[in-house]
N, CA, C and O atoms as a MOPAC input file, in Angstrom:
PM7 MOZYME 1SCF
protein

 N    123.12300 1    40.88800 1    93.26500 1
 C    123.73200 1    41.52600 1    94.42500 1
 C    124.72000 1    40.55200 1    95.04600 1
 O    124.46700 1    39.36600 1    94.83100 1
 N    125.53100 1    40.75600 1    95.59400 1
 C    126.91300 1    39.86000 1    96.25100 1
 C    126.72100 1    39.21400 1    97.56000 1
 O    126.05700 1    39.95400 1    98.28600 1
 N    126.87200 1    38.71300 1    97.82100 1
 C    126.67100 1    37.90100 1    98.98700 1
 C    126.88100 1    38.69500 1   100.14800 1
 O    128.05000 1    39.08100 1   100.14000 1
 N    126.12500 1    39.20000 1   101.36200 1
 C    126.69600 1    40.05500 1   102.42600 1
 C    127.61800 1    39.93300 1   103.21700 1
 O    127.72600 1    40.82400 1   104.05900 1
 N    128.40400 1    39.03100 1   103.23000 1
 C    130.22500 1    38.84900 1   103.42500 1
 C    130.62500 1    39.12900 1   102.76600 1
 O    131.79900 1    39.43100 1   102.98300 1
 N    130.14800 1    39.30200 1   101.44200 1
 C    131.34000 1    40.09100 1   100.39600 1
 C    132.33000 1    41.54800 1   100.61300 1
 O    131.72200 1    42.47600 1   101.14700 1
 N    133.38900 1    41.74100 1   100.34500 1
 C    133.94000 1    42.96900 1   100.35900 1
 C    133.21100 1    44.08800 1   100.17700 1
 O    132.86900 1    44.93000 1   101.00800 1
 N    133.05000 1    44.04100 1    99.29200 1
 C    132.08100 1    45.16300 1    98.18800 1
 C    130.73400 1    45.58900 1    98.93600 1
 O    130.05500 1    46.58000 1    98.66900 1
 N    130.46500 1    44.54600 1   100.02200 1
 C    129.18700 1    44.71800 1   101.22900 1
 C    129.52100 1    44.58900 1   102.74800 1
 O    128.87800 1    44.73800 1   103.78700 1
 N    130.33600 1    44.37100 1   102.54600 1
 C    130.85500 1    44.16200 1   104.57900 1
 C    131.05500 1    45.61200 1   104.84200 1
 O    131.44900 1    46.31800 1   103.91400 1
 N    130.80600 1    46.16500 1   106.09900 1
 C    130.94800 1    47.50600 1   106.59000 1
 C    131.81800 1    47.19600 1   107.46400 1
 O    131.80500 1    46.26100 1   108.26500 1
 N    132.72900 1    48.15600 1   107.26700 1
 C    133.92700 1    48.18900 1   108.27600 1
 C    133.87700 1    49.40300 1   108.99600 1
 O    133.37500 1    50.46700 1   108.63500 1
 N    134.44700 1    49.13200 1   110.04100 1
 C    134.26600 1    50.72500 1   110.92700 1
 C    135.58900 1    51.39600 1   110.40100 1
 O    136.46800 1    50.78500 1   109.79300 1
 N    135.61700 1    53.02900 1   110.78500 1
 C    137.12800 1    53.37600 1   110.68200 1
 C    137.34600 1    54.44500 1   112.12900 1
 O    136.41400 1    55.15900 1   112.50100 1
 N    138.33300 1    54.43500 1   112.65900 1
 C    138.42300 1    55.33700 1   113.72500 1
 C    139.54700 1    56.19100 1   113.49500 1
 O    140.53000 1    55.59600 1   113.05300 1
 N    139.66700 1    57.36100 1   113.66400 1
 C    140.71000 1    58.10500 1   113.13400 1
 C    140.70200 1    59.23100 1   114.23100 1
 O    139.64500 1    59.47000 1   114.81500 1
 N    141.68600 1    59.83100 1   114.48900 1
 C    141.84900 1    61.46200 1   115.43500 1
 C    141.89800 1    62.78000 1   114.27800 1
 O    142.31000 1    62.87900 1   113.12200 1
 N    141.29100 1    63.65100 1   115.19000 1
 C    141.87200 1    64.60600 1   114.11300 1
 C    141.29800 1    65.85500 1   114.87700 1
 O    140.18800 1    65.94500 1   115.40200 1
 N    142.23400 1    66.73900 1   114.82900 1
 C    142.41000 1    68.18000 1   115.83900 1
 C    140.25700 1    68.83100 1   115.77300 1
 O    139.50300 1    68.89000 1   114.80200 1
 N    140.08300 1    69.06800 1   116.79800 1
 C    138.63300 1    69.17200 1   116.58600 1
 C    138.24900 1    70.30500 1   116.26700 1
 O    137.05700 1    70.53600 1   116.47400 1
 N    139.09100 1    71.39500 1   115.66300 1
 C    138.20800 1    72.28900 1   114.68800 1
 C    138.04100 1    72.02600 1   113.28900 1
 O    137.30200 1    72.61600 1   112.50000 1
 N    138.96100 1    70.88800 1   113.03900 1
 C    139.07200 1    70.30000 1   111.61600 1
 C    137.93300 1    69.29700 1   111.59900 1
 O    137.46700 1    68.99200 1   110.50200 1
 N    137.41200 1    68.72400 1   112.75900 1
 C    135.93300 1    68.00500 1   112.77200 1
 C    134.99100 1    68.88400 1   112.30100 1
 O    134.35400 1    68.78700 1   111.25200 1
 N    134.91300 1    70.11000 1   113.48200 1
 C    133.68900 1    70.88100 1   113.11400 1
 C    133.73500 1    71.32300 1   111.94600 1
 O    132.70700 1    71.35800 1   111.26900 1
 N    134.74000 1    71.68300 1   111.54000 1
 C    134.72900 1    72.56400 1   110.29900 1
 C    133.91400 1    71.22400 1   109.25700 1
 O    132.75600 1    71.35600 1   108.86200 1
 N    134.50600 1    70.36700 1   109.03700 1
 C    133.92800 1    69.01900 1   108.14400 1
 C    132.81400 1    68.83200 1   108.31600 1
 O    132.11700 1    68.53500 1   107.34500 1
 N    132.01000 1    68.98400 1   110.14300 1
 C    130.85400 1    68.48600 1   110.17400 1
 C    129.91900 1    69.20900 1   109.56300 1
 O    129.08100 1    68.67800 1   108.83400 1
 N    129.97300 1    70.92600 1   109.86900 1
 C    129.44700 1    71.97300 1   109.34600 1
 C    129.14800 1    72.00100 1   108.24200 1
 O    128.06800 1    72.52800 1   107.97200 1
 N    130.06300 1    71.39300 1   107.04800 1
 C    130.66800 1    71.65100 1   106.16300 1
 C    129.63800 1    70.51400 1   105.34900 1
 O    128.94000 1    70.83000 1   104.38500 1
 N    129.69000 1    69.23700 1   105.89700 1
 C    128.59200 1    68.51700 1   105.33100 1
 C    127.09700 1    68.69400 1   105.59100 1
 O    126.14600 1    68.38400 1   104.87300 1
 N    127.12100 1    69.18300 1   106.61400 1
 C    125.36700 1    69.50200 1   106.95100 1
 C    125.22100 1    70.81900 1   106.45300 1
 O    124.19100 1    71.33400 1   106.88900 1
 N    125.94000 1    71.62900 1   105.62200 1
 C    125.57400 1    72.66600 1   104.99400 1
 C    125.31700 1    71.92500 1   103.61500 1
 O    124.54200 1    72.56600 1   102.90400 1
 N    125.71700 1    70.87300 1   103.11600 1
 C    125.67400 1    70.46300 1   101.84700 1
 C    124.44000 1    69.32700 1   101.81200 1
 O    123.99000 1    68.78600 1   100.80200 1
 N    124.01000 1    69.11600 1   103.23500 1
 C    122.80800 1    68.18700 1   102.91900 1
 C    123.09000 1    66.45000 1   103.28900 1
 O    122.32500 1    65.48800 1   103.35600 1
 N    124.58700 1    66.61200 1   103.48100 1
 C    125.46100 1    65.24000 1   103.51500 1
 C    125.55400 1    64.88200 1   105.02300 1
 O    125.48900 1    65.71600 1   105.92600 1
 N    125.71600 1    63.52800 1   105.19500 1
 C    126.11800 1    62.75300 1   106.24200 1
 C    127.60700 1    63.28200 1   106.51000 1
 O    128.14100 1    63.98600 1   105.65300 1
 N    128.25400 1    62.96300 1   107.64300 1
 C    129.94800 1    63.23500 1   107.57700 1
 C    130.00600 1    61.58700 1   106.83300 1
 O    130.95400 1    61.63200 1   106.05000 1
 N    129.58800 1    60.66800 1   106.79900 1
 C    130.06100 1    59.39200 1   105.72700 1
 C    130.02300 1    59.95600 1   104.60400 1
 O    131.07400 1    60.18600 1   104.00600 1
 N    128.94200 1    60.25700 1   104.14200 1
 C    128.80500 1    60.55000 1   102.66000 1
 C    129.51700 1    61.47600 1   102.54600 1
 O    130.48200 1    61.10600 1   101.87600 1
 N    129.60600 1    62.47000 1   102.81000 1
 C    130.30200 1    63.68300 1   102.66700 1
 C    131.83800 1    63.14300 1   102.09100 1
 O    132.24100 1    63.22200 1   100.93000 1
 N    132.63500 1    62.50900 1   103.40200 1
 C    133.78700 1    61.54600 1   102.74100 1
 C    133.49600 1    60.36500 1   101.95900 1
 O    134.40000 1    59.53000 1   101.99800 1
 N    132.77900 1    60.14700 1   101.46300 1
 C    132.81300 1    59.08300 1   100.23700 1
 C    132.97200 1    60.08500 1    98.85800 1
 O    133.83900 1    59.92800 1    97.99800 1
 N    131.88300 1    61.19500 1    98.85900 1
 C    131.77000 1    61.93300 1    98.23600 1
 C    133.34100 1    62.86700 1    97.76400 1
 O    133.51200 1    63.30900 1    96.62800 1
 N    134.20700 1    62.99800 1    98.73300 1
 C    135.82200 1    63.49200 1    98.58200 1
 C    136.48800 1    62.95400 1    98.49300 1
 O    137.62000 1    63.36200 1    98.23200 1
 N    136.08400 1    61.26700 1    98.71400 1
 C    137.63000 1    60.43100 1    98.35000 1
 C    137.34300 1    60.17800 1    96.66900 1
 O    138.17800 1    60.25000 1    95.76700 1
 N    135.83400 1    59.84900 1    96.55800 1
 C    135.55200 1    59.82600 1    95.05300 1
 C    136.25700 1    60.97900 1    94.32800 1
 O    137.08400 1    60.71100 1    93.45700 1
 N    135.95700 1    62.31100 1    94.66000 1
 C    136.25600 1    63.52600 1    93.90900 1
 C    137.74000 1    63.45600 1    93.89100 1
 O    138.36700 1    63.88300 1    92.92200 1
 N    138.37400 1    62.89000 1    95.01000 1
 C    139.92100 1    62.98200 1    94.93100 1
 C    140.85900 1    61.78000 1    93.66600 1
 O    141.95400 1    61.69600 1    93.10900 1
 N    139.77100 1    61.16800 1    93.73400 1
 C    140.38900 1    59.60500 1    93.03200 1
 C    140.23300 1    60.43100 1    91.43500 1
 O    141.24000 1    60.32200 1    90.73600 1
 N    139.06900 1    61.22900 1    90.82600 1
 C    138.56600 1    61.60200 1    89.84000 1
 C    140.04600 1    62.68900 1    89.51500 1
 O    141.02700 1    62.52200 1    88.79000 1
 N    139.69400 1    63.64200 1    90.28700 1
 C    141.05500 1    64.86700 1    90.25000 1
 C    142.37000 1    63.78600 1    89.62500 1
 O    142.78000 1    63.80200 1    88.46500 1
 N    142.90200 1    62.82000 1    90.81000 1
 C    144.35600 1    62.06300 1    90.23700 1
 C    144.44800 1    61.36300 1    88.86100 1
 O    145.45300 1    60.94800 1    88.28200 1
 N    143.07600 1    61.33200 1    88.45800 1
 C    143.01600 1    60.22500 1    87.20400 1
 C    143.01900 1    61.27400 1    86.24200 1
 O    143.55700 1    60.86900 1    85.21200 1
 N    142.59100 1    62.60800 1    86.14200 1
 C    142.70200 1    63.79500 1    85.00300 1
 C    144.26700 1    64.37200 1    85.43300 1
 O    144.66000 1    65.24200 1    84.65500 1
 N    144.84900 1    64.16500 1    86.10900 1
 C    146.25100 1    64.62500 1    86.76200 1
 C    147.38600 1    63.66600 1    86.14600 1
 O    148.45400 1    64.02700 1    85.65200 1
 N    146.95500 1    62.51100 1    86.27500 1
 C    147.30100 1    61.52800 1    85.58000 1
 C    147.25300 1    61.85200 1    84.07200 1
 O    148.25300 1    62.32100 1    83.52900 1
 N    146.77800 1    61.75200 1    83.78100 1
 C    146.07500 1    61.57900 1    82.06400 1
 C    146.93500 1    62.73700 1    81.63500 1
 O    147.79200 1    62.53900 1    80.77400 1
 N    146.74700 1    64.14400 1    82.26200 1
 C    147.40400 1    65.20600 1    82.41300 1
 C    148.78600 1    65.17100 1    81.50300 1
 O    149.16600 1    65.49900 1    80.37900 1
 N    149.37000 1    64.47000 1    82.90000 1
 C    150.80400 1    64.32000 1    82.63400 1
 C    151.57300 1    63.46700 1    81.58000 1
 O    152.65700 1    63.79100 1    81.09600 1
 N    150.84300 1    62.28800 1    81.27500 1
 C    150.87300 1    61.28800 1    80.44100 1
 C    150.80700 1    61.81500 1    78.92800 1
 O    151.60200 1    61.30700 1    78.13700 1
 N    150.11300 1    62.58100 1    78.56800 1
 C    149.40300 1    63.27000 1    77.62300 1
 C    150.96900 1    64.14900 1    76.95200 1
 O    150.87800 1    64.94500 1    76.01700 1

C-alpha cells in the first residue's frame, strides 16, 4: 500500500456550483442506484474515460 501522503491516497476536497435541480436530479439519481453522490461520480468519470477509449480506438481503427 503507498504511503498516506501519496497521491494515489491523499483526499482532496472538490467544491463545484451547479444549478440545483441538476443536484437533485444526481442525488436522486444515485440513491436510486444504491450509490453515494462520490461514488456515483467516480463511477461516471470511470464510465466516461471507458466510452473515450472505445471512441478512440473507434476512430483510429
Amino acid at each position: 500500500m503507498p504511503p498516506k501522503d501519496s497521491d494515489n491516497n491523499r483526499q482532496i476536497g472538490m467544491t463545484f456550483n451547479m444549478p440545483a435541480h441538476w443536484h437533485r436530479s444526481f442525488k436522486a439519481y444515485a440513491a436510486q442506484s444504491g450509490l453515494s453522490m462520490r461514488d456515483f461520480l467516480f463511477l461516471c468519470f470511470e464510465t466516461q474515460k471507458s466510452v473515450d477509449q472505445i471512441n478512440s480506438q473507434r476512430r483510429n481503427s
